[in-house]
N, C-alpha and C positions, 0 to 999 in steps of 0.2 A: 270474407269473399266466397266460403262455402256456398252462399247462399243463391251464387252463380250456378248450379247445380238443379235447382227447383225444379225449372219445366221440365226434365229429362224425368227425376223424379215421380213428377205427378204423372206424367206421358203415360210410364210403365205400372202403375199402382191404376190408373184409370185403364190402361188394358189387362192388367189381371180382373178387376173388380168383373170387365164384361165378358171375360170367358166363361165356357158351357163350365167349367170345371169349377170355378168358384160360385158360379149360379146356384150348381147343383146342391153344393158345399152347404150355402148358406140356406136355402131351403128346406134342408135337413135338420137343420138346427135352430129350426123356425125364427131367422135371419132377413128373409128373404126383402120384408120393404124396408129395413134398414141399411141392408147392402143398395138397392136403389136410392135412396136420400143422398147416403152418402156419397155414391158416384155423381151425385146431382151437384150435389156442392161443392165435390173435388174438381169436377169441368168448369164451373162458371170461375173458381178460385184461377185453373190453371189458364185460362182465357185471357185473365191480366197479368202474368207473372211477367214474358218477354219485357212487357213494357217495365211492371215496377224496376225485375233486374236491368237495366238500362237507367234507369234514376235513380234508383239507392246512393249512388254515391255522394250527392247533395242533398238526403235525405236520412238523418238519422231517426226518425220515424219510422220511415218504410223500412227503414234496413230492419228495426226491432221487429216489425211484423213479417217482415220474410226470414227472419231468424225462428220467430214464433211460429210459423208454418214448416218452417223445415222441422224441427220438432216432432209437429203431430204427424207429418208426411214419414219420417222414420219410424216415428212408434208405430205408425198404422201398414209397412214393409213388414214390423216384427210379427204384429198379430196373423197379418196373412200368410207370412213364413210357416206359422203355428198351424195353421190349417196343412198346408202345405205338407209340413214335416208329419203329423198324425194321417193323414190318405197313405202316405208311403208306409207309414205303421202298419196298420191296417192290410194295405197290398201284403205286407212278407207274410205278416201274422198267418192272413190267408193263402199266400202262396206256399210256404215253406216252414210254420209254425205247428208244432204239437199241440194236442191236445192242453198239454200244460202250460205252455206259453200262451194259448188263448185264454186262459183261464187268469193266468198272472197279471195278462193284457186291461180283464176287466178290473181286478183290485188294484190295477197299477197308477195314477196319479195323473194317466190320459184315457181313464174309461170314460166311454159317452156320453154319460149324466154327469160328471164331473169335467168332462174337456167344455160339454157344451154351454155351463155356467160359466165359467171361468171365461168362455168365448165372449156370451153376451153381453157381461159388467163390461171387459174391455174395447169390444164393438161400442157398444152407448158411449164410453165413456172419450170414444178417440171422436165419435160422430159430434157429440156436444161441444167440445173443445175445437171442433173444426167450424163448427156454427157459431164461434163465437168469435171467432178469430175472422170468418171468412163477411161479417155481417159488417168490418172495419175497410173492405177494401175500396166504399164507396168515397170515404174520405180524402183519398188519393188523388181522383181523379184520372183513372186509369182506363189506354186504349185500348179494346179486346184486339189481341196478336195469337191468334190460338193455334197459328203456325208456325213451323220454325222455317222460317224460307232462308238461311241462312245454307250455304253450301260450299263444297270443296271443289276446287277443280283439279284436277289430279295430272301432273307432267309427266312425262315418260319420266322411267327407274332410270337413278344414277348412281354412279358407284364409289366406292371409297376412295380410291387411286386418284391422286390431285395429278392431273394434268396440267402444259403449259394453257394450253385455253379457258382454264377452270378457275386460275388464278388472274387476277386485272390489276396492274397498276405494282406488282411485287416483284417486277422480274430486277429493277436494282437493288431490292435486297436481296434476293436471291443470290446475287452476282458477287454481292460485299461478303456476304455470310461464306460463300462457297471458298472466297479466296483465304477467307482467316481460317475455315479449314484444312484447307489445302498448305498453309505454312508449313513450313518445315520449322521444329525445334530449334535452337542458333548453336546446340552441341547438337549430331545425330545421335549419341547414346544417353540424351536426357530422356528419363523414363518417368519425368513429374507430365502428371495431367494439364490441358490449357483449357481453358473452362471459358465457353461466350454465351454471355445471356443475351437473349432477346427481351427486351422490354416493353411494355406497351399498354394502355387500359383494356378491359374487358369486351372480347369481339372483336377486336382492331384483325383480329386473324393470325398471333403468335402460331398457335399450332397448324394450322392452315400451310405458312412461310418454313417453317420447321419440317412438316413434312413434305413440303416442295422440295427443298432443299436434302432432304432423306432419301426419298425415292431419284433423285438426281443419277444420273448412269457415271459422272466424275467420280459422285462419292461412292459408289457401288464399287467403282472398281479400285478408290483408295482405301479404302477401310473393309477390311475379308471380315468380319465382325461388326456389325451395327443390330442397337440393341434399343427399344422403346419403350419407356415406362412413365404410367402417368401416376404423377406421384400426387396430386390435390391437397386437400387441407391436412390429413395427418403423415408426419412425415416419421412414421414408423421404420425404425431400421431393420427389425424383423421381416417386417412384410418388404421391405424394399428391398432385400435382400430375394428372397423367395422371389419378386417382380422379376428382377435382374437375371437370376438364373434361369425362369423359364423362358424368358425373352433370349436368352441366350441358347437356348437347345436349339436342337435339332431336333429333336422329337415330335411328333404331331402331335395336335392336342386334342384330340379325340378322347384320351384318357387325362386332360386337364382335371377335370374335378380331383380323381383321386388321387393323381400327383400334388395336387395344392395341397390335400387332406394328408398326405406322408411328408410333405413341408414344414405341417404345423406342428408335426410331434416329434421333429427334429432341435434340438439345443443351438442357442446364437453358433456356438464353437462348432458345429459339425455345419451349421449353413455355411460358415467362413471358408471351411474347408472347401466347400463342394462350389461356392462363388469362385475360391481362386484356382479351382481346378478348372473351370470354364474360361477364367480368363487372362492366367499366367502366359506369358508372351506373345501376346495377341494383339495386335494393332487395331483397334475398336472405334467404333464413334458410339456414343450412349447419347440420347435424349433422355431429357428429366423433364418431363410438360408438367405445366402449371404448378412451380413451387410456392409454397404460402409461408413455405419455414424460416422464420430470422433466428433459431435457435444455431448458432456457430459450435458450440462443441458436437450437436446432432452430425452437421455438416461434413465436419472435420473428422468424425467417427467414418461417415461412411465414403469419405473420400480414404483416407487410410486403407480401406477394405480393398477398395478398387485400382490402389495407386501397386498392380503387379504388372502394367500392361508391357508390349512393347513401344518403342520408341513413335512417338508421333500420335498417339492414342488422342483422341479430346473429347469433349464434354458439350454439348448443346443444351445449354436451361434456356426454358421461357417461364415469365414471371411479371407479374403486376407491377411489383415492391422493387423499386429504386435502388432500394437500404440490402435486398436479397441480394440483387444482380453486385452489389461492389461485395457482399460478404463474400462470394462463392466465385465473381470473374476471377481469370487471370489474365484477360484480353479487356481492354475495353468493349461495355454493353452498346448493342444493335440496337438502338432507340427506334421502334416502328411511331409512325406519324400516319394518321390517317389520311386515307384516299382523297384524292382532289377530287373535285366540283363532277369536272368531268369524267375522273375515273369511276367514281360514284354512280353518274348517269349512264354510262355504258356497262358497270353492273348492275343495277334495276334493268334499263332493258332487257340485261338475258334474261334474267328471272323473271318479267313480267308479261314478255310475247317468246312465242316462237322464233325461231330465226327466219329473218326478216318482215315479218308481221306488225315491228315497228311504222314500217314506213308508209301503211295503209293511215296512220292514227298521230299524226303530227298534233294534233290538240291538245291528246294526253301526254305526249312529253312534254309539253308546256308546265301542264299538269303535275310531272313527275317530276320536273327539276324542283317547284316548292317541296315538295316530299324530298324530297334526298338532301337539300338542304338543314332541313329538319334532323336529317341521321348523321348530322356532324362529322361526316370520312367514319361512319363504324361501316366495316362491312357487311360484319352480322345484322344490323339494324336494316341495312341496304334490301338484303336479300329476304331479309324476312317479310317486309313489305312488299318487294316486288314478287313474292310468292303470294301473296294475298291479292293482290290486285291478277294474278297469272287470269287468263283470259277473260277479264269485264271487261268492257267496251263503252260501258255509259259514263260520262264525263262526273255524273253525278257521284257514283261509285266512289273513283278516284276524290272527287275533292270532298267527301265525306271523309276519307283516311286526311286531307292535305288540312282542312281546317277541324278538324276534330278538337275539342275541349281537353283532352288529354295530354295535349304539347305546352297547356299554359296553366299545370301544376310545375310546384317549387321543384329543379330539379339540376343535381350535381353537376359539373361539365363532363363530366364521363357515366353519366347515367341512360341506358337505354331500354329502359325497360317499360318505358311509356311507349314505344315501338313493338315491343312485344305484348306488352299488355292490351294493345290493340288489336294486334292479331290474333292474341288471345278469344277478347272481346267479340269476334264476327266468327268464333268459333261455332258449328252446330252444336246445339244443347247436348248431346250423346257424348261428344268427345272431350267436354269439360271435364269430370271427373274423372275419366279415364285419363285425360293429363294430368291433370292434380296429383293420380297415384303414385306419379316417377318422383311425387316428393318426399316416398317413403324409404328412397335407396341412396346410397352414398353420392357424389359425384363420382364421375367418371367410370360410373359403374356400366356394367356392358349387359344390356340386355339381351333379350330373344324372346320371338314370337309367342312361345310354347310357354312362357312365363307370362307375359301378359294375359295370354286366354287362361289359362288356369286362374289368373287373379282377379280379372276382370270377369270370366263368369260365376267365380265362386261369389262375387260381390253382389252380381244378377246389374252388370253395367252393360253387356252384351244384348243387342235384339235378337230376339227367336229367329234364328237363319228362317229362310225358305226354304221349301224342298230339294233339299237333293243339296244342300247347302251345308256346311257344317260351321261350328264356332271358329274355326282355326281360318278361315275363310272369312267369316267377316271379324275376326279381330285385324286379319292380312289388311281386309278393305279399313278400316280406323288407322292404322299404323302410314300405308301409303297416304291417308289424308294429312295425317299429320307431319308426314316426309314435305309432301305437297307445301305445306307449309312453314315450309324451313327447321319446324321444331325438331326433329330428329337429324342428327350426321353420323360419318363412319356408317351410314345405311350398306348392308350384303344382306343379297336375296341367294338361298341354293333351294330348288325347289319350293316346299312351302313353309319355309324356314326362315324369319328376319332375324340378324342381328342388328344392333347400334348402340348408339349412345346418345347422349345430350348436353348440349352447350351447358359448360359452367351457369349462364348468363340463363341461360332456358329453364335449370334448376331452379335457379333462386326464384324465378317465375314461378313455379310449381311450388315453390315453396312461401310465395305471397298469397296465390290465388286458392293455399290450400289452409292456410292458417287457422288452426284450432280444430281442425277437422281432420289435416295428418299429421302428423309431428315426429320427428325424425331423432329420436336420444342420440346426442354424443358431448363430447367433453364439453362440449360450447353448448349446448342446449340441452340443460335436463329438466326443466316446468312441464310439469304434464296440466294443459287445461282440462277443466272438468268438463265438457261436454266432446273431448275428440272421441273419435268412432273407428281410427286406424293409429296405430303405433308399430314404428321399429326402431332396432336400439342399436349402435354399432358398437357396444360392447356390454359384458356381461355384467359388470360391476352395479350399471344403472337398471337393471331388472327388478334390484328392490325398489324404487319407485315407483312401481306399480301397483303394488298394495298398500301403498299409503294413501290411495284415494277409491273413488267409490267405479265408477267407471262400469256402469251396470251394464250400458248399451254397448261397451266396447265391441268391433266387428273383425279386426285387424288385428292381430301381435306376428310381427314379424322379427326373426334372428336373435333370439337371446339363447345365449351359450349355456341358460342354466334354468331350471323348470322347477315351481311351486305347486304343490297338491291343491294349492287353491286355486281350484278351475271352475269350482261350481258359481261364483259371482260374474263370470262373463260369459253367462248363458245364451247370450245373443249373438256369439264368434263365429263369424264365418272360415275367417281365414286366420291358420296356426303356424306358425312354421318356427318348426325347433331343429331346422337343420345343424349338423356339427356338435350338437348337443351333448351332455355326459351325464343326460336322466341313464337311470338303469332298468326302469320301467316302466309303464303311466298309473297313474292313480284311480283306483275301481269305480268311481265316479264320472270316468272321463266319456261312459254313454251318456252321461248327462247334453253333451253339449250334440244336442239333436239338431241345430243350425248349421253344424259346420260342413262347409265344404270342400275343402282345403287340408291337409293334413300334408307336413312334411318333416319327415323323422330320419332323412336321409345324412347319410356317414356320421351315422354314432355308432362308437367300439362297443360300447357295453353294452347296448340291449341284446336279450337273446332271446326273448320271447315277449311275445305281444299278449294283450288280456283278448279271450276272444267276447269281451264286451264291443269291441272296435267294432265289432262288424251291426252292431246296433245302431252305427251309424248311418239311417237310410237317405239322409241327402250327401252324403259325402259322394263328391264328383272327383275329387285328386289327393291319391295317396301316394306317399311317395317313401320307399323304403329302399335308395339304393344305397349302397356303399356301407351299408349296416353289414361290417363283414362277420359277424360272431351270431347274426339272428339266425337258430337252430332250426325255424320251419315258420312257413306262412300261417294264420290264421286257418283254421278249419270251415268255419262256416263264412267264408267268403262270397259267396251267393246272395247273401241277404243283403250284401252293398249294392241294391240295384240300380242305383245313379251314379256310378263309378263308372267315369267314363277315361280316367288317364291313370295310369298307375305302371310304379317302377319298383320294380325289387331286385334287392341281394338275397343271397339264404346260403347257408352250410345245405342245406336239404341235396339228396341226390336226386329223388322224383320230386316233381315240383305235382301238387293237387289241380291235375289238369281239367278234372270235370269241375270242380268248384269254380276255379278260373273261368273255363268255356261258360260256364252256366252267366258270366256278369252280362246280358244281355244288353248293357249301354255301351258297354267297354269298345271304345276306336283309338287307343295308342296306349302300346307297352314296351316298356325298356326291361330286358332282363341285363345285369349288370353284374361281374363278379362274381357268378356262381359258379365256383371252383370243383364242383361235384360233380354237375350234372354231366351226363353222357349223349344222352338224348330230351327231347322234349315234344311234346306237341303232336304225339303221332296218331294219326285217325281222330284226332281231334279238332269238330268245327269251331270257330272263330266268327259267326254271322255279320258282325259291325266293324269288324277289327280293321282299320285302313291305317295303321302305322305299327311297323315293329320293328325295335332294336333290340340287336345282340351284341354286345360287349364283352370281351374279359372274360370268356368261361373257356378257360384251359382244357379239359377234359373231354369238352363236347365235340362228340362225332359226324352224328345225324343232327338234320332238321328237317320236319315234310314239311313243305312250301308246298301247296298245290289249292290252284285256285276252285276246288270242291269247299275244302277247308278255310280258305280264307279268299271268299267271294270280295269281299269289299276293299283288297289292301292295296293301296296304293304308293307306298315309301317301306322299302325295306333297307337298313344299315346294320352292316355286321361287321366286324373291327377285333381284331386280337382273341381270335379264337386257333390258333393253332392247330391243331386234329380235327379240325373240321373239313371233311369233304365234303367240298361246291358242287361235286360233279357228279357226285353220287344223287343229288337230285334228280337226275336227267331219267331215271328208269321208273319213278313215278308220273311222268307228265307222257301219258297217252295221246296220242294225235287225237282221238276222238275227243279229250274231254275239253272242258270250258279253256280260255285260253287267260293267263296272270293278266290283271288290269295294272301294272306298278307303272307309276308316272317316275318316282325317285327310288332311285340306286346309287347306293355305295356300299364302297370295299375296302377297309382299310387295315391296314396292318397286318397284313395273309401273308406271310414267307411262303406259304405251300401254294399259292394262287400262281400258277406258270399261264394262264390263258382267260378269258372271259368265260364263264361255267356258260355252255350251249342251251340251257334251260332259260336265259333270257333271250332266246329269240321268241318266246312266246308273246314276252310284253312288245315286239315290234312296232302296234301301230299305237303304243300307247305311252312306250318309256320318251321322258322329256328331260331327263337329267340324271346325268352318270358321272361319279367320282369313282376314282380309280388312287388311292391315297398310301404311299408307304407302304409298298408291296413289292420286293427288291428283287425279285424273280420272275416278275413279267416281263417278255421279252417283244411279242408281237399283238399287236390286235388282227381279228381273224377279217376278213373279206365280209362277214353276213353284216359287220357294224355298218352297213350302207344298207342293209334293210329297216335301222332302226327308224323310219320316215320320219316321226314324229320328234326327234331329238332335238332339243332346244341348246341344251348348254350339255358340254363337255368340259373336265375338271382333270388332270393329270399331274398329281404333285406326288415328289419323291420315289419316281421310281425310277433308279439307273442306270437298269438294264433294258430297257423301254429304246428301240432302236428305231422303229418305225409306226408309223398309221398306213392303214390299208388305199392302197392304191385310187380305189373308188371312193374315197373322204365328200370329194366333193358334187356326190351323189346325195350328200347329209343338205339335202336343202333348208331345209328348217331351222339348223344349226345357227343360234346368233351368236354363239360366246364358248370360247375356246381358250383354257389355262392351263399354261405347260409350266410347271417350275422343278428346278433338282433335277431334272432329267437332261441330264449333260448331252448325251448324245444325241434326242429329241431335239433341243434347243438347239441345235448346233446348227440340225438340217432345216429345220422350219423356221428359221430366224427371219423376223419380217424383213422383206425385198435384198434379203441377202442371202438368205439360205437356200440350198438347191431342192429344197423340197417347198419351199413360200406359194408357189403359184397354185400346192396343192388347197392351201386352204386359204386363202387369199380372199376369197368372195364370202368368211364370215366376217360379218358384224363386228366383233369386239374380239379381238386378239390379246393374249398377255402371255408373254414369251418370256422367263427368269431364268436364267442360269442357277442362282439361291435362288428360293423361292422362301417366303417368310411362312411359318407353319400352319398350315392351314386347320381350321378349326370346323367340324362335324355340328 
């Protein structure tokens, strides 16, 4: 099914081919009418791909020839890499290269009389192999589609929080569910757990009903502890333990990572410890989503763990398996039965029009009842559909999905993946592989924007923004397309920040439509085929099965807990990641891998010094070093990364190499993390690109000059668990005269010293659009100028206690659509929707969320 992927391929490889830059390239290397041919024959090839990929599936023929074209389409990404990566050569050589490193440059194994042989064989040789390949497509009988007219239509952003109106057709089981919780034990000092499963096939909406039933204000105020964890295919009691406990803090998780990372170096016996110290006579409700586990002593282990609660405590599992739900009830299981006829059609409709946009287009509900039909009471099938059809209007449209050939393959009674594989299908070519890639991460794994563009441009699956555009912007625009169409949930936007996740059910999609191309190690799958291009493993054990095969082209190795000096055979890797890792060093070799663009080395104890060969890496775009607590100093010749454009460190260092740093002229976001030394940083120090900067964790640090001389471009600043850091001592650098901060996003979190909002953000007034304000136990007031912030979109106020009031003129905040108060007891009290004596102040925003708890909000 990779081979769903082609036109996006040829798309981008026929616009490198016409840029001034590879023009030039290949002219130089007396190239020039073979780069023409060749773009000759890659457009008339890509002119009938749409159609072939649309027939392949009754074609094993075509499938062989578009398997054979992906091929040379890939080999011929690596040569023009190869071009790519020697320009960038060449650049440092000459901008920042000695006399000796030019000289080295010539005898080195990329001088010009030998890069430019080595160019030509493999030029002729990809061009002949495409002429021979592409002289076969007439036999097909294929229509030129050299368009991709396929498009998304994009609905307003929705948010995680399941509403009554969000849920159709569940409210009696809500109601059943609620009451078996609400039981009382038949002793009140029985302290056994009562455990209810939800049952039901995959998409019917378990977790959906679950947390309807979660965020419920009954169980809010029965259970002063409710705890969520999604437990998927392995049911590791280690890790479910660690789940349980951070679900169970109070703490923000702004410093999640390195909390997870001080979890893992903890013994079963000190987590038990620390588990029943969270939840020794505590009246709880625990969700356990999507259990897979029939292993009964597992079960019974970690009910043991948890059986310290107070009296009345329960258990809410959802689960597939019949045989799970009677191993682990002690209540009769919730059998979920899919949505009737009608509840069915009254969810398409939402997803499919506006609200009441129905009632112009009575044809097409005609039209949508066969469709929904089709989706057998699955919800997720429902909405997935009715996201695909969201504003077409041609009848044609609709009965294209209604009698499609894909409803009348062989297929289980609880199979829907012919519904998603549909929607799949009328995907634009751009955003195929980029979905395909979520079939390299666990299930239930919790993404974020800032990961996909990292992965996605180090791949080169990203279009060259437009001016004044950046990648993190149109990764945002991909990610909203594919919300749009139902493929992402648990969707949070803060700023320019996504989080989510993905249906079990959406997985396995990504995990069909990527077959052989990603492949994801774990205990169930460890076949590596010989022609994949992306791997990750979800434990370290299966690492050796990677050099038991050849895997030349490999592009991908994602998460293995353990590193082999044999790096020079996957010379073609773009993307590396050895987060969590216990290498203690890299191997002198590892300037080898001149493709790469991706590096992540973050929270390993042992390393403590880098090779400064690293920085010969001239396409590397994302390095990532944070949580490396023992690394004794950054790299020296840092400069030479000049396509580093994201990059995160820890370091022992006290002065961090500020002008090396300043010098990265791509660089637009940096996390510093955990530098327990520094004092200062960054002082008279420009930043020209720089539009995102976080500060985490540096105990010590005093200063930081912020000032928009120095950092013209920044737009999101987050600073969190810096203790001795004075906010306010900024305010004597920001001159009236000079430029004024451009910051759209602000946050503050974890500042015991923070008593007020530091007065230096009234600079960004017409421009700041999102302010979190997070676990800062000593702010007491917001000042009166918060009504000059005009532009402010969303306001964020979680865990602050001492937080009494908002400024009189709040609703002077016109712009304001989204406003989150949680933990702020005394907040909440006055602003409580249509009851609080303070409601009418903010009354007229958009989206209100008022918690007494607030569940820990995540940076």
């Amino acid at each position: 099914m990779a081979e769903s992927f082609l036109f996006s391929i040829a798309d981008s490889l026929v616009a490198k081919l016409a840029s001034d830059a590879f023009q030039e390239a290949f002219r130089l290397v007396g190239l020039y009418d073979n780069l023409r041919h060749f773009r000759k024959t890659l457009s008339l090839v890509k002119a009938v791909l749409l159609d072939a990929q649309q027939k392949q599936d009754h074609n094993h023929e075509l499938r062989e020839w578009l398997t054979q074209l992906k091929n040379i389409f890939l080999d011929a990404e690596d040569v023009l890499d190869e071009f790519e990566c020697e320009t960038l050569r060449n650049k440092v050589v000459k901008g920042h290269g000695s006399t000796k490193d030019k000289v080295s440059h010539f005898f080195s194994t990329s001088n010009p009389l030998l890069f430019r042989y080595q160019m030509v064989q493999q030029i002729k040789d990809i061009s002949n192999r495409l002429d021979k390949i592409a002289s076969d497509r007439h036999k097909f009988i294929l229509q030129i589609v050299d368009v991709d007219t396929r498009v998304v239509h994009r609905r307003d952003m929705t948010y995680s929080r399941v509403s009554d109106s969000d849920v159709i057709g569940r409210k009696n089981d809500k109601q059943k569910i609620i009451e078996l919780l609400m039981q009382q034990n038949p002793n009140d000092d029985d302290t056994s757990l009562s455990v209810i499963p939800i049952v039901g096939i995959g998409g019917l909406g378990k977790t959906t009903l679950a947390m309807f039933v979660f965020n419920d204000n009954k169980i809010r105020e029965c259970f002063p502890l409710r705890m969520w964890v999604c437990v998927s295919d392995e049911f590791d009691i280690k890790q479910l333990i660690i789940k349980i406990i951070n679900s169970a803090s109070d703490l923000a998780s702004a410093d999640a990572p390195s909390r997870q990372h001080k979890w893992k170096t903890l013994d079963l016996e000190q987590l038990q410890n620390q588990l029943t110290n969270k939840l020794f006579g505590q009246k709880f409700l625990l969700v356990l989503d999507d259990v897979w586990n029939e292993n009964r002593v597992k079960w019974v282990d970690l009910r043991n763990l948890i059986q310290v609660s107070a009296a009345g405590s329960k258990i809410l599992v959802t689960t597939r398996s019949h045989s799970i739900a009677s191993m682990m009830g002690t209540l009769p299981s919730h059998n979920l039965e899919g949505l009737s006829e009608e509840d069915s059609l009254s969810l398409f409709v939402k997803w499919a029009f506006k609200e009441g946009e129905e009632e112009k287009h009575p044809h097409l509900i005609n039209i949508g009842r066969q469709i929904v039909k089709k989706c057998r009471g699955v919800p997720l099938a429902v909405r997935t559909l009715g996201c695909l059809l969201f504003s077409k209007f041609e009848a044609s449209e609709w009965e294209y999905v209604s009698h499609n050939e894909i409803w009348n393959l062989p297929q289980k009674n609880d199979d829907i993946l012919p519904a998603l594989k549909l929607s799949y299908d009328l995907l634009p070519s751009y955003l195929r592989q980029c979905f395909a890639l979520f079939s390299l991460y666990p299930k239930d794994y919790v993404f974020n924007s800032y990961e996909m563009t990292s992965l996605w441009g180090a791949l080169g699956l990203i279009a060259l923004p437009e001016k004044n555009r950046t990648l993190e912007y149109v990764t945002n625009q991909y990610l909203d397309e594919l919300q749009s169409r139902s493929f992402l949930q648990d969707f949070v936007k803060f700023g320019t920040t996504y989080k989510f996740r993905i249906h079990d059910l959406v997985h396995d999609l990504a995990l069909f439509v990527s077959k052989d191309e990603c492949v994801h190690l774990s205990s169930n799958i460890k076949y590596i085929p010989d022609n994949v291009r992306h791997l990750s493993f979800a434990e370290s054990s299966l690492f050796g099965n990677l050099f038991t095969k050849k895997l030349v082209a490999l592009r991908t190795i994602l998460f293995p807990e353990v590193f082999n000096t044999c790096l020079s055979k996957f010379k073609y890797l773009r993307v590396l990641d050895l987060r969590s890792s216990t290498i203690e060093t890299l191997p002198r070799n590892f300037s080898k891998l001149k493709h790469l663009r991706y590096l992540d080395l973050g929270y390993n104890d042992n390393i403590k010094r880098l090779p400064e060969s690293i920085c010969k890496l001239q396409s590397l775009q994302v390095l990532k070093l944070d949580g490396c607590m023992e690394l004794e100093a950054l790299p020296k010749k840092l400069r030479k990364l000049i396509s580093l454009r994201y990059f995160n460190f820890s370091t022992t260092q006290s002065v961090f190499p500020n002008k090396e740093i300043a010098s990265l002229g791509s660089l637009e976001i940096m996390s510093i993390k955990s530098c327990h030394n520094v004092e200062s940083i960054f002082g008279g120090v420009k930043f020209p690109a720089l539009k995102t900067l976080n500060v985490f964790d540096c105990p010590s640090l005093k200063s930081l000059s912020l000032d928009s001389q120095n950092f013209p471009q920044l737009e999101t600043f987050f600073v969190g668990g810096c203790g001795n850091l004075d906010l306010q001592l900024w305010k004597s650098h920001h001159e009236k005269e000079s430029p004024k901060l451009k910051l759209k996003v602000v946050a503050f979190s974890r500042l015991s010293q923070l008593v007020a909002l530091p007065e230096w953000l009234q600079e960004a007034a017409n421009s700041l659009q999102y302010l979190l304000v997070l676990d800062c136990p000593n702010i007491e007031t917001f000042p009166e100028w918060l009504s000059t912030l005009t532009g402010l979109k969303a306001l964020r106020l979680i865990d602050c206690p001492n937080l009494i009031s908002l400024p009189d003129n709040i609703d002077h905040l016109t712009a304001l659509e989204s406003l989150k108060i949680g933990s702020c007891p005394k907040l909440c009290k006055k602003y409580q929707p249509h009851v609080g004596e303070l409601w009418s102040k903010i009354s007229h925003i958009k989206n209100v969320m008022i918690d007494e708890l607030e569940e820990p909000e995540e940076l």
